[in-house]
C-alpha positions in Angstrom: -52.9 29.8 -68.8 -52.0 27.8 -65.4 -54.6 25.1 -66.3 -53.0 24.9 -69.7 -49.7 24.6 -68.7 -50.4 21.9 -66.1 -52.4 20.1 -68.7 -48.8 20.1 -70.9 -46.6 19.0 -68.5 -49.2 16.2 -67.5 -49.3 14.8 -71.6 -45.6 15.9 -71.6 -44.8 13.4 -68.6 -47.0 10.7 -69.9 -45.6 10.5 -73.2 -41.8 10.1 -71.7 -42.9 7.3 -69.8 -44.0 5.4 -72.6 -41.4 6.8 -74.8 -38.9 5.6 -72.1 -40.6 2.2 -71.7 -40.2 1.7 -75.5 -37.0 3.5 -76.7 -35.2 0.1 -77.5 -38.0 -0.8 -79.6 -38.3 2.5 -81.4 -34.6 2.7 -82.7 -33.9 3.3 -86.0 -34.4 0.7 -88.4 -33.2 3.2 -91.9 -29.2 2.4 -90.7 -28.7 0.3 -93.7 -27.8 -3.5 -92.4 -28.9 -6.6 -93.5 -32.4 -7.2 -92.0 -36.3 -7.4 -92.4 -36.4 -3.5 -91.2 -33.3 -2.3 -93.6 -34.8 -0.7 -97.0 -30.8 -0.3 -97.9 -29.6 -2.8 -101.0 -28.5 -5.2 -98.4 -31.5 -5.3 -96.4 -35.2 -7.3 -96.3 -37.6 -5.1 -96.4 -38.7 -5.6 -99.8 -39.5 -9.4 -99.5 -41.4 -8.7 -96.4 -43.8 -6.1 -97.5 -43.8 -8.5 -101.2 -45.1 -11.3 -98.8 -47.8 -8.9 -97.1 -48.7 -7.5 -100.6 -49.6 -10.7 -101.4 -52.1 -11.3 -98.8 -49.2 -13.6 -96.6 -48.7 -13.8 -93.1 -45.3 -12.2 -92.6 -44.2 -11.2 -88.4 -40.8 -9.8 -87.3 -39.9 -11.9 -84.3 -38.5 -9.2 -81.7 -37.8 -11.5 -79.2 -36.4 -15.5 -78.8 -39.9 -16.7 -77.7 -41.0 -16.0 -80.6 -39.1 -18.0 -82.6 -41.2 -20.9 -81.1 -43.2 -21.6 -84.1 -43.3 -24.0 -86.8 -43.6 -21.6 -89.4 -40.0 -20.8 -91.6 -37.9 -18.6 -89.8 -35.3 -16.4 -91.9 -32.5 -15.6 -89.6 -30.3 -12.6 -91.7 -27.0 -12.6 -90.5 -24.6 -9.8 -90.8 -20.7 -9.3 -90.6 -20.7 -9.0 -87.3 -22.7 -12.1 -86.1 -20.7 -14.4 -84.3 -20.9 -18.1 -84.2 -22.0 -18.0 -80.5 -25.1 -15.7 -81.5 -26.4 -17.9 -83.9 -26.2 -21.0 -82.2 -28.2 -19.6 -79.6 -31.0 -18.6 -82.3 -30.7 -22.2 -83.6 -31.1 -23.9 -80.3 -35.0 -22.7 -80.5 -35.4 -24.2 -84.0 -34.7 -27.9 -83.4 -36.6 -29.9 -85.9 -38.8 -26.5 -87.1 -38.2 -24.8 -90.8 -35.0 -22.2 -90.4 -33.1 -20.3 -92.9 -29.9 -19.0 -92.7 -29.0 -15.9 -94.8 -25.2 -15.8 -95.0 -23.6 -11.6 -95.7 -22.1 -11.4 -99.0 -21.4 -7.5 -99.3 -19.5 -5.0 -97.3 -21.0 -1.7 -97.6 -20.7 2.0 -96.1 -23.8 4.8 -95.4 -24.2 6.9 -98.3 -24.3 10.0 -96.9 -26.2 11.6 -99.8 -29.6 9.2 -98.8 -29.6 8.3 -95.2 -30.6 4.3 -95.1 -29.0 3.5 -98.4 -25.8 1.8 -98.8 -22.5 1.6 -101.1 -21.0 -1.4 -102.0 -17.3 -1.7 -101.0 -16.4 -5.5 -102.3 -17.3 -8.9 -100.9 -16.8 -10.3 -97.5 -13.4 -12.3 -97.2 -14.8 -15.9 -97.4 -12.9 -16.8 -93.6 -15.1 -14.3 -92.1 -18.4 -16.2 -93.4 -16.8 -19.1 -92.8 -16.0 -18.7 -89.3 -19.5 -17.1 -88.8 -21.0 -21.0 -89.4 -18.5 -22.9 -86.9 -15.4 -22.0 -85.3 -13.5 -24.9 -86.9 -14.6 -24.2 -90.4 -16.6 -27.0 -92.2 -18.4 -24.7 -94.9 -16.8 -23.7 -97.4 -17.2 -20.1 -98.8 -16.1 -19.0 -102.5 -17.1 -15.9 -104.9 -17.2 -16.0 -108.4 -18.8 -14.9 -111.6 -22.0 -16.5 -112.4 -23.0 -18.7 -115.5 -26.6 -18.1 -116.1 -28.9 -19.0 -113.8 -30.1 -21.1 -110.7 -31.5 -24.1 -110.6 -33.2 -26.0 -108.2 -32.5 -29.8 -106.6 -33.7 -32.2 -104.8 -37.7 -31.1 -103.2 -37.0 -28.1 -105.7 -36.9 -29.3 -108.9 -38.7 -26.9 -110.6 -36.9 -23.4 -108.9 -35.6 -21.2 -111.6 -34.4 -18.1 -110.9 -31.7 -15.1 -112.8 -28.4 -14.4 -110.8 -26.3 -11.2 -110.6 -22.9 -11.7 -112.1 -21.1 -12.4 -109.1 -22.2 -14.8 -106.9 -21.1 -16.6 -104.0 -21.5 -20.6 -103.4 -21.0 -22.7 -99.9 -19.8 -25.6 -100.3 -19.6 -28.7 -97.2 -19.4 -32.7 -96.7 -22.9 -32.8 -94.9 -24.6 -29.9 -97.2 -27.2 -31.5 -99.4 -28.0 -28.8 -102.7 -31.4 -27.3 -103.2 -30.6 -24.4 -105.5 -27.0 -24.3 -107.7 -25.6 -22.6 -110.2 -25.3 -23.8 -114.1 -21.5 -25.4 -112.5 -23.0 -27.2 -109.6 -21.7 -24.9 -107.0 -24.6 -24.7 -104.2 -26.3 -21.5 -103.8 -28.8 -23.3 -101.1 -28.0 -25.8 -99.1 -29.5 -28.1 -96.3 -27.9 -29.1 -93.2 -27.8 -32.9 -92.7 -31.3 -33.9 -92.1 -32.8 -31.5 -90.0 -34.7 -28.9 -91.8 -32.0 -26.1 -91.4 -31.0 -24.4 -94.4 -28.2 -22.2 -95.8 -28.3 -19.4 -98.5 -24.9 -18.1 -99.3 -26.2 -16.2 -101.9 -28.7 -13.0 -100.0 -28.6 -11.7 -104.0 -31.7 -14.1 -104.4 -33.7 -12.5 -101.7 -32.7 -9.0 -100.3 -33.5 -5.6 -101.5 -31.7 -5.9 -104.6 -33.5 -8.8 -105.7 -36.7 -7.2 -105.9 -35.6 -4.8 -108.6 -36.0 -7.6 -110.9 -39.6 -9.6 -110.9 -38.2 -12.5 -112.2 -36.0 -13.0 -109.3 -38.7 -11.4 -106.5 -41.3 -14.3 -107.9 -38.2 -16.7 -107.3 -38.2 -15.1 -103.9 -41.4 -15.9 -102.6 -41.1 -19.5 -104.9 -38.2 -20.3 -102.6 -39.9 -19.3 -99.4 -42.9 -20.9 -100.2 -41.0 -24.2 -101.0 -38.9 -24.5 -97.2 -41.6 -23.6 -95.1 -43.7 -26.1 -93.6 -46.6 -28.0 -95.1 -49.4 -26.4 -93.0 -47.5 -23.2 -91.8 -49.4 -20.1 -91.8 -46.6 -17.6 -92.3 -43.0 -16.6 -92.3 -41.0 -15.3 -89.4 -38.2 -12.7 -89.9 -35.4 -12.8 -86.8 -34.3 -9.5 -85.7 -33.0 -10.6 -82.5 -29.8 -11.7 -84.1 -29.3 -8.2 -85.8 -30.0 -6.2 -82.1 -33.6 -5.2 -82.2 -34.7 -7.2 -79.3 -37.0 -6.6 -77.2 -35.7 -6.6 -73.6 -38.0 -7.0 -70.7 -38.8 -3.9 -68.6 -40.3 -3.1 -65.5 -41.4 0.2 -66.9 -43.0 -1.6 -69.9 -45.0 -4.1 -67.8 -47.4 -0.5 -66.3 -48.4 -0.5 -70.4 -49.2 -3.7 -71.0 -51.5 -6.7 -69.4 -52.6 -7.2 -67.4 -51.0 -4.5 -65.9 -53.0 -1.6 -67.9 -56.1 -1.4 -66.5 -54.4 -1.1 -62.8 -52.5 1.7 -64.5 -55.3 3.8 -66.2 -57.3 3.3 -62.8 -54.4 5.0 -60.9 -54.6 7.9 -63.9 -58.0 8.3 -63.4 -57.5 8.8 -59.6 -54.6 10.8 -59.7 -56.5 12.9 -61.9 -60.1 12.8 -59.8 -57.6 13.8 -56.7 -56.0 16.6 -59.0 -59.4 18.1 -59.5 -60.8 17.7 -56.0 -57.9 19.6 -54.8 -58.2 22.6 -57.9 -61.8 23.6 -55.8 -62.1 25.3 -52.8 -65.2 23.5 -50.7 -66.3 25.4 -47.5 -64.7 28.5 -46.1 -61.3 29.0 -45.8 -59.8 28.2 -42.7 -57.7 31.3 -41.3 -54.3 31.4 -40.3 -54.3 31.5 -36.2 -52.3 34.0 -34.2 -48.9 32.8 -32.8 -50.6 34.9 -29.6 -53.9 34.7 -29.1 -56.1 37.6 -27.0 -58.1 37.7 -24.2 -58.5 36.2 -21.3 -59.3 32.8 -22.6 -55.1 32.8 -23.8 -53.9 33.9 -20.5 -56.1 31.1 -18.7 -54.6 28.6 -21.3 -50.8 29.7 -21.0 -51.3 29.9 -17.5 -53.0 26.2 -17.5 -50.0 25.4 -19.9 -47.7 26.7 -17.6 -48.8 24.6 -14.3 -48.9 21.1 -16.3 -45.5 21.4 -17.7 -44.3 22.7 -13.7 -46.1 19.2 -12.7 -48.1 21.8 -9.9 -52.1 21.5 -11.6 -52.7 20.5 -7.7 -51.6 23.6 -6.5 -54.2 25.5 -8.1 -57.1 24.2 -5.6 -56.8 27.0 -2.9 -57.4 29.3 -6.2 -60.2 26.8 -7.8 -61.9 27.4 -3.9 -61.5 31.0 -3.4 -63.5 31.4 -7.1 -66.1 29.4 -6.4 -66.7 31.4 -2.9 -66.9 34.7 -4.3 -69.2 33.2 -7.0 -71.6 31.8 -4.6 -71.6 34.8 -2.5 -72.5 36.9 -5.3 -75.6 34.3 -6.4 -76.8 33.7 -3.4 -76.9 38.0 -2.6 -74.3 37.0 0.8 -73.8 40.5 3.1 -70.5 42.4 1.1 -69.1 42.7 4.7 -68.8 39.0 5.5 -65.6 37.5 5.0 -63.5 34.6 4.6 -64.7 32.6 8.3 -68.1 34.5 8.6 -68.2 34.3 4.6 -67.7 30.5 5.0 -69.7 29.9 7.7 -72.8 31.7 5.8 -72.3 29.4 2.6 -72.3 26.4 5.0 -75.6 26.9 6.6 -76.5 27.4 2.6 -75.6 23.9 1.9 -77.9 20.9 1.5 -78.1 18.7 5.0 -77.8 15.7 3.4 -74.6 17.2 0.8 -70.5 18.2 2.4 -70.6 21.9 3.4 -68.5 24.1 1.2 -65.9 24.5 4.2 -65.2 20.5 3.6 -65.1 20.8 -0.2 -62.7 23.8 -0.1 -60.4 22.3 2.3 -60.2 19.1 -0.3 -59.6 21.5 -2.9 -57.0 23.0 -1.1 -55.1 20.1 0.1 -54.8 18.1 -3.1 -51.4 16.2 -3.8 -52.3 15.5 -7.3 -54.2 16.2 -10.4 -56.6 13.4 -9.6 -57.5 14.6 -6.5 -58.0 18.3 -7.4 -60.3 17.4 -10.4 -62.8 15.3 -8.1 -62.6 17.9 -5.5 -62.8 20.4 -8.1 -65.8 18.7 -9.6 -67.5 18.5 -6.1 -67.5 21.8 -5.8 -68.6 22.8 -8.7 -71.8 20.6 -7.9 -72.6 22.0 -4.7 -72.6 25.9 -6.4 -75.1 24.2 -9.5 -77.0 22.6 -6.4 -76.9 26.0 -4.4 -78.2 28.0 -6.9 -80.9 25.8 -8.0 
């Protein structure tokens, strides 16, 4: 149960780091705006998986980098996109394939299908206006359609059904690729660069796809402004807030950062399990206190070094090593201290100190230097003695 619930909260932990690191990027496309992710009548979704069905190249550009490319680029503006947003996505596309989808519809949820949409009227043409350049130079107008589109200029041959309202752009420096029956321009180009406007989304959002006469003009008018050798299409969704915004977090799960990552897992983990096994006995808890004599000699050792008086144990370090050497050497029990010195002198080696000189070192020690070599010389003439 422990190893089970450990293993949990480890898989737990790991998938909110990564779901942490990616939040942004997994919000919730089914809110019913106008872009490549929206499956609501207003949205994209249908020409992009049309394009895919059809063995195209189709990739939602989630960042501005991305927009560096010189395939078409469909930029799907909404009623909130302002003029300063837009320029900024345009700056990338100098001289490169772009199309502008201009908002037509104001909608609500429908609360009954979450991701879908109701239709509550047009836009006011000022606010569509003003989304193309602060001083107006576009014009924006809706009105009822009569019959269908048709193409101009490089499009000669477009064709496509219209809904019964529709809404035109008109604009001294717009050039007309796709107008209705009147002339009114449903697509336009901008000057010479290769930057076009579609006031009408009817000929290519979800709606459209309903009818296949007006999908196939879809993927006709696509096909038609990209460039000559381009490879795919490129849907924006930076413009419509699905960015994706560096992160520190985010750099652990991707490279080249990975493989330093899953290393550190796999240590972390190797560590976890060297640590889960006992090896060797198991060390036991000492006493606060120890017994014996062995603790007494300690705390009293402890006790001279923090006093600063170590020295003052060589009279005691003398008087030891006497009665030792007495006893070894089988000295008479009646002798003592002069006679008892005196006998363990005449013991000592002629060319060696006696043990009266080596005690009296011992005993007049100013410091801890001192009493360890005098310390250590006695103890070498009672090894010597009794060898």
């Amino acid at each position: 149960m422990v190893a089970a619930l450990i293993t949990a909260g480890l898989v737990a932990f790991a998938l909110f780091m990564v779901l942490t690191a990616y939040a942004g990027d997994l919000r919730n496309s089914r809110d019913g705006r106008a872009h490549a992710l929206s499956a609501s009548a207003v949205g994209f979704k249908g020409v992009v998986q049309l394009i895919t069905l059809g063995d195209g190249e189709v990739e939602l550009a989630r960042s501005i980098d991305m927009l560096d490319t010189e395939d078409l680029v469909v930029i799907a503006a909404e009623p909130d996109t302002t003029n300063e947003a837009l320029e900024a996505v345009l700056e990338k596309r100098t001289a490169k394939p772009t199309l502008v989808v201009l908002p037509k519809w104001q909608v609500v949820p429908d609360l009954q299908h979450p991701g879908w949409v109701k239709g509550a009227g047009t836009l006011p043409s000022f606010l569509v206006e003003r989304m193309l350049d602060d001083e107006p130079g576009f014009k924006i107008a809706q009105k009822p359609s009569s019959g269908g589109a048709r193409g101009e200029g490089f499009m000669p041959d477009f064709r496509a059904p219209l809904p019964a309202m529709v809404q035109t752009i008109g604009g001294d420096d717009l050039q007309p690729l796709v107008t209705t029956r009147s002339g009114a321009i449903l697509l336009g180009r901008v000057g010479d660069a290769p930057l076009y406007v579609l006031a009408e989304p009817d000929l290519l959002n979800n709606q459209a796809m309903r009818d296949p006469a007006r999908a196939k003009a879809a993927l006709t008018l696509l096909d038609a402004l990209n460039a000559t050798e381009a490879e795919g299409i490129v849907f924006d969704l930076t413009l419509n807030g699905f960015a994706r915004k560096p992160s520190a977090l985010k750099l652990a799960f991707e490279q080249p950062f990975l493989p330093l990552t899953l290393a550190l897992v796999v240590a972390a983990l190797l560590a976890g399990l060297h640590g889960a096994f006992r090896f060797g006995p198991a060390a036991q808890d000492k006493r606060a206190v120890a017994f014996g004599k062995s603790a007494l000699v300690e705390n009293s050792a402890t006790l001279l070094r923090i006093a600063r008086r170590e020295h003052s144990a060589g009279a005691a370090y003398a008087e030891l090593i006497r009665e030792s050497a007495a006893r070894d050497s089988g000295a008479h029990l009646a002798l003592r201290d002069g006679e008892l010195d005196a006998y363990l002198d005449r013991l000592s080696p002629h060319d060696q100190p006696t043990f009266s000189t080596l005690a009296e070192e011992a005993r007049n020690s100013e410091d801890r230097s001192r009493l360890l070599a005098a310390a250590r010389a006695l103890f070498r003439w009672k090894k010597d003695l009794i060898t």
